[in-house]
BAPAGU-897673 format. One line per 4 residues: for each residue x, y, z of C-alpha. Coordinates in pm, whole numbers. Example, Ala and Ser with C-alpha at 12.3 -4.5 7.8 and 13.67 -1.06 7.14 Angstrom:
# BAPAGU-897673
1230 -450 780; 1367 -106 714
# end
This chain:
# BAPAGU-897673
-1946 857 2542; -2296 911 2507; -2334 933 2153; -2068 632 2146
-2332 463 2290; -2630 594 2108; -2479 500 1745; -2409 115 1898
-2739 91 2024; -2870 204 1668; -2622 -14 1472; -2766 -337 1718
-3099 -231 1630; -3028 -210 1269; -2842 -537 1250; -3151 -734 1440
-3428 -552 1199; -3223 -628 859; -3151 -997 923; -3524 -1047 1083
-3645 -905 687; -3412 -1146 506; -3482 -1436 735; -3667 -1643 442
-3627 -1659 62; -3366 -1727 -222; -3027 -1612 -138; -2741 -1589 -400
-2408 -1435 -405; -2474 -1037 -623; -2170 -1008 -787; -2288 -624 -914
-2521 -603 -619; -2317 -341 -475; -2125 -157 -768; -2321 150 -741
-2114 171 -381; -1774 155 -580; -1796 469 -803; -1569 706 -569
-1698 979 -362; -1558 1338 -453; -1361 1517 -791; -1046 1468 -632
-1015 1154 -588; -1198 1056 -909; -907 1306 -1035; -603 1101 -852
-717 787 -999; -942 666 -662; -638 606 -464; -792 732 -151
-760 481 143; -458 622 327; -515 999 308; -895 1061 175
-1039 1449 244; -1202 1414 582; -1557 1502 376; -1468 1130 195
-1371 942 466; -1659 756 550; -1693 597 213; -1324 530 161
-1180 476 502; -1368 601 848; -1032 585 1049; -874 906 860
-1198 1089 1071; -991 1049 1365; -826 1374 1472; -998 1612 1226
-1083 1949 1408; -1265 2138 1187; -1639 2034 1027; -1686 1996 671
-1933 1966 407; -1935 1878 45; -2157 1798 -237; -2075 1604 -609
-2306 1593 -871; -2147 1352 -1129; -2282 1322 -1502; -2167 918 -1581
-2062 761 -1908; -2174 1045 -2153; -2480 1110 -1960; -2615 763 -1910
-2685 813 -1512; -2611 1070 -1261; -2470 1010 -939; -2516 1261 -650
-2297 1275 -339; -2325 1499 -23; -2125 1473 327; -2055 1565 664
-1807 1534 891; -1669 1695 1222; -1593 1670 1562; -1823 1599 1818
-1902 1678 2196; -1696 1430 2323; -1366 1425 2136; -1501 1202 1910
-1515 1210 1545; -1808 1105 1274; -1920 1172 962; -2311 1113 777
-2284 1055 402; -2540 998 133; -2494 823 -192; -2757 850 -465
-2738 717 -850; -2999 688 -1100; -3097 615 -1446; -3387 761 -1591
-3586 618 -1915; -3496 230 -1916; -3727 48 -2196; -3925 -238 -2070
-3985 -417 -2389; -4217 -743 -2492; -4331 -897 -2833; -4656 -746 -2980
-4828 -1079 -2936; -4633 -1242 -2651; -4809 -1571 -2742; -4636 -1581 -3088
-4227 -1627 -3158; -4044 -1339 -3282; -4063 -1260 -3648; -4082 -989 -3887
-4468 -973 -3786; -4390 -985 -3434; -4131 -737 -3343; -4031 -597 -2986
-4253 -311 -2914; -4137 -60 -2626; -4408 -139 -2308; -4349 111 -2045
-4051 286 -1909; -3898 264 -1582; -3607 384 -1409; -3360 249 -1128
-3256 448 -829; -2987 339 -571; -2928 487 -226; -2666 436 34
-2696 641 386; -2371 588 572; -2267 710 954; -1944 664 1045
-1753 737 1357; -1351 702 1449; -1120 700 1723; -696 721 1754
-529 379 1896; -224 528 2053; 39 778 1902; 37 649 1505
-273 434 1473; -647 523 1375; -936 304 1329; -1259 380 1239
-1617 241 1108; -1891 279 858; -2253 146 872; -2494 165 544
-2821 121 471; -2903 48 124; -3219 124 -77; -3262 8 -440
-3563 50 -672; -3658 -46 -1010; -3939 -180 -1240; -4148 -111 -942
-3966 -351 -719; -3742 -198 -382; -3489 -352 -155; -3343 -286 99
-2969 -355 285; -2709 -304 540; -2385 -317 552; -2069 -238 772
-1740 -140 679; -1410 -103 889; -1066 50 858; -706 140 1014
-456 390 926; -168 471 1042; 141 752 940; 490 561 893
691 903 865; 594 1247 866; 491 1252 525; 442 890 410
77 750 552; -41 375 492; -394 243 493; -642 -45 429
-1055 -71 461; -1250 -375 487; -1567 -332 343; -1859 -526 386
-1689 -690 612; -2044 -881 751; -2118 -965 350; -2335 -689 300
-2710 -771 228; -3022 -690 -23; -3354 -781 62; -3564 -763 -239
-3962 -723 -267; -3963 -1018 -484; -3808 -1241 -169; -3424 -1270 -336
-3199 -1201 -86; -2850 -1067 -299; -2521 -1110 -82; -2269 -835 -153
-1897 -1031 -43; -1617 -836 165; -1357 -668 -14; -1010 -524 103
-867 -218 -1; -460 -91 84; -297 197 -3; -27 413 82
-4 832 28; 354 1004 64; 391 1419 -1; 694 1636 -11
727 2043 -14; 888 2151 -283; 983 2506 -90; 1194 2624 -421
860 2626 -636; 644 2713 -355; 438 2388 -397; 425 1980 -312
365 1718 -489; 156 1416 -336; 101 1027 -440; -99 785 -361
-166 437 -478; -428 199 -363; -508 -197 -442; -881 -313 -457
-893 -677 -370; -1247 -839 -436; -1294 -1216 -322; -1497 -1337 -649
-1470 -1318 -1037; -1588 -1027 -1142; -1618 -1080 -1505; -1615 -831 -1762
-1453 -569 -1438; -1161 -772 -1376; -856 -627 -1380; -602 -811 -1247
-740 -1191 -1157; -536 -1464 -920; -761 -1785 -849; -1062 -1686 -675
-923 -1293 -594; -921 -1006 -851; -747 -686 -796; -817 -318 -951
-478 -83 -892; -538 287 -860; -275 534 -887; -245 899 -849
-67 1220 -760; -123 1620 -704; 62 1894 -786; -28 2213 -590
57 2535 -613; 71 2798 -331; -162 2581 -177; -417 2713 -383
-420 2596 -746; -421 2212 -755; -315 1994 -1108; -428 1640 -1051
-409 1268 -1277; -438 927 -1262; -528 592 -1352; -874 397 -1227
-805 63 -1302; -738 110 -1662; -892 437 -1687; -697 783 -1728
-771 1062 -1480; -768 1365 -1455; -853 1701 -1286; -812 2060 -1120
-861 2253 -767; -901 2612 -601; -863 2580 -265; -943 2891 -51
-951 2932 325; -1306 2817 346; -1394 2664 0; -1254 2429 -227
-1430 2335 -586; -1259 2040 -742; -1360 1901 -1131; -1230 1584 -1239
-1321 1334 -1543; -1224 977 -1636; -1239 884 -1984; -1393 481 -2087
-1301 315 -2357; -1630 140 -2388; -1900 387 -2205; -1763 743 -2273
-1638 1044 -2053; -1765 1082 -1678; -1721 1467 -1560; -1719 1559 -1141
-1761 1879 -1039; -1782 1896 -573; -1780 2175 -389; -1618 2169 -28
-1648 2391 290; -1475 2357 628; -1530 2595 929
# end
């Protein structure tokens, strides 16, 4: 109860601080304010196509959905490096989760992407119009870095029911200009049948906030994820064969991203299943919105490495590799 009490007191604290900072200037709506937040945590479920809401690894459940924390009993750690679109960024994730003191369960997880070598360009004589004498010269280069730091904690609601939430703090830096965010996100889950579990996650469900150094204040709207995860043994093959299958439901036009658009909601589908052997050797595919999937696992008693890539028709390949441990 204490540290119940502890993380509301911080997340009060938090709340009062970040609204205080974005109290004055220009507010707008950031449609790709908060992408960097949607590229997946973990190999395997890059590998399965994202579809993580009802039945993420408890390492991933604070990014997808905080109520599958509720129940774990063992702690667990894992760490992604991710090499992006043929090497354009990298993306870095590392997690932990476990059981606390009182029954309860949380998890700490840090996000990190970043470009390195962006061209700030101007016109060798900025007081003259472009022409074959005045061509874009490169000025300086400059990178952008994005961090998210997320604590969540989770709790059963009665036999079949979890729920569970996230808070974030956001950092974002480039062209020597920073801001800074918050955000919450909440989520339920629940198993239907012994082998069938259902899920959704409401994220940014206070419209998420970026404070800039410049004084624009970028919005990031809600968004509401489902999904739904069934497995079966397959006894005869010594194996089982899981699938999942999530919808992403973002209240804006997305532009170029949309996948599926219906008035003022688009929708990005995410399927995909495992096939493991002996509980040990794990074949994994899938498709991220129109993306193909893929991936393997080794899962020992204590360690699990997972690899995964998703292949872009417009960007290039994007290769996973995580490394899990539970005790």
């Amino acid at each position: 109860m204490r540290a119940a009490r502890v993380y509301c007191i911080a997340v009060m604290w938090i709340t009062a601080f970040g609204m205080s900072s974005v109290a004055h200037g220009e507010w707008v709506i950031g449609r790709y304010a908060g992408e960097f937040l949607s590229l997946g945590a973990g190999a395997r479920a890059l590998a399965m196509g994202d579809a993580s809401v009802a039945a993420p690894t408890p390492s991933s459940a604070a990014y997808y959905n905080p109520a599958a924390l509720a129940g774990i009993e063992k702690r667990y750690v894992e760490f992604m490096h991710a090499s992006q679109f043929d090497n354009l960024f990298a993306y870095d994730y590392l997690s932990l989760a476990g059981k606390l003191r009182g029954g309860q369960c949380a998890a700490v997880t840090v996000l990190y992407t970043r470009v390195s070598d962006i061209p700030l360009t101007r016109l060798a004589d900025p007081n003259r119009p472009l022409s074959d004498d005045n061509r874009v010269v490169v000025k300086s280069e400059t990178g952008d870095h994005e961090l998210a730091l997320m604590a969540a904690a989770a709790r059963p609601l009665g036999a079949s029911w979890k729920a569970g939430v996230t808070a974030k703090l956001l950092y974002k830096t480039v062209a020597g200009e920073s801001a800074y965010g918050l955000g919450f996100d909440a989520g339920v889950k629940r198993t239907v049948l012994k082998n069938v579990q259902v899920g959704a996650a409401l994220r940014d469900v206070t419209t998420s906030v970026l404070a800039w150094s410049t004084g624009r204040t970028e919005a990031i709207l809600p968004s509401l994820a489902v999904g739904g995860a069934w497995s079966a043994e397959l006894r005869s093959l010594n194996a089982r064969l899981s699938l999942a299958a999530d919808l992403d439901g973002h209240f804006e036009s997305r532009g170029e991203a949309e996948t599926v658009e219906a008035g003022l909601l688009t929708v990005e589908p995410h399927v995909g299943l495992e096939y493991l052997i002996s509980n040990t050797v794990a074949l994994r595919g899938g498709i991220n919105g129109t993306d193909l999937t893929a991936g393997a696992g080794l899962n020992f008693s204590w360690l699990s490495v997972h690899a995964a890539f998703q292949d872009h028709a417009d960007l290039g390949l994007t290769h996973r590799i995580s490394v899990a441990v539970a005790w």
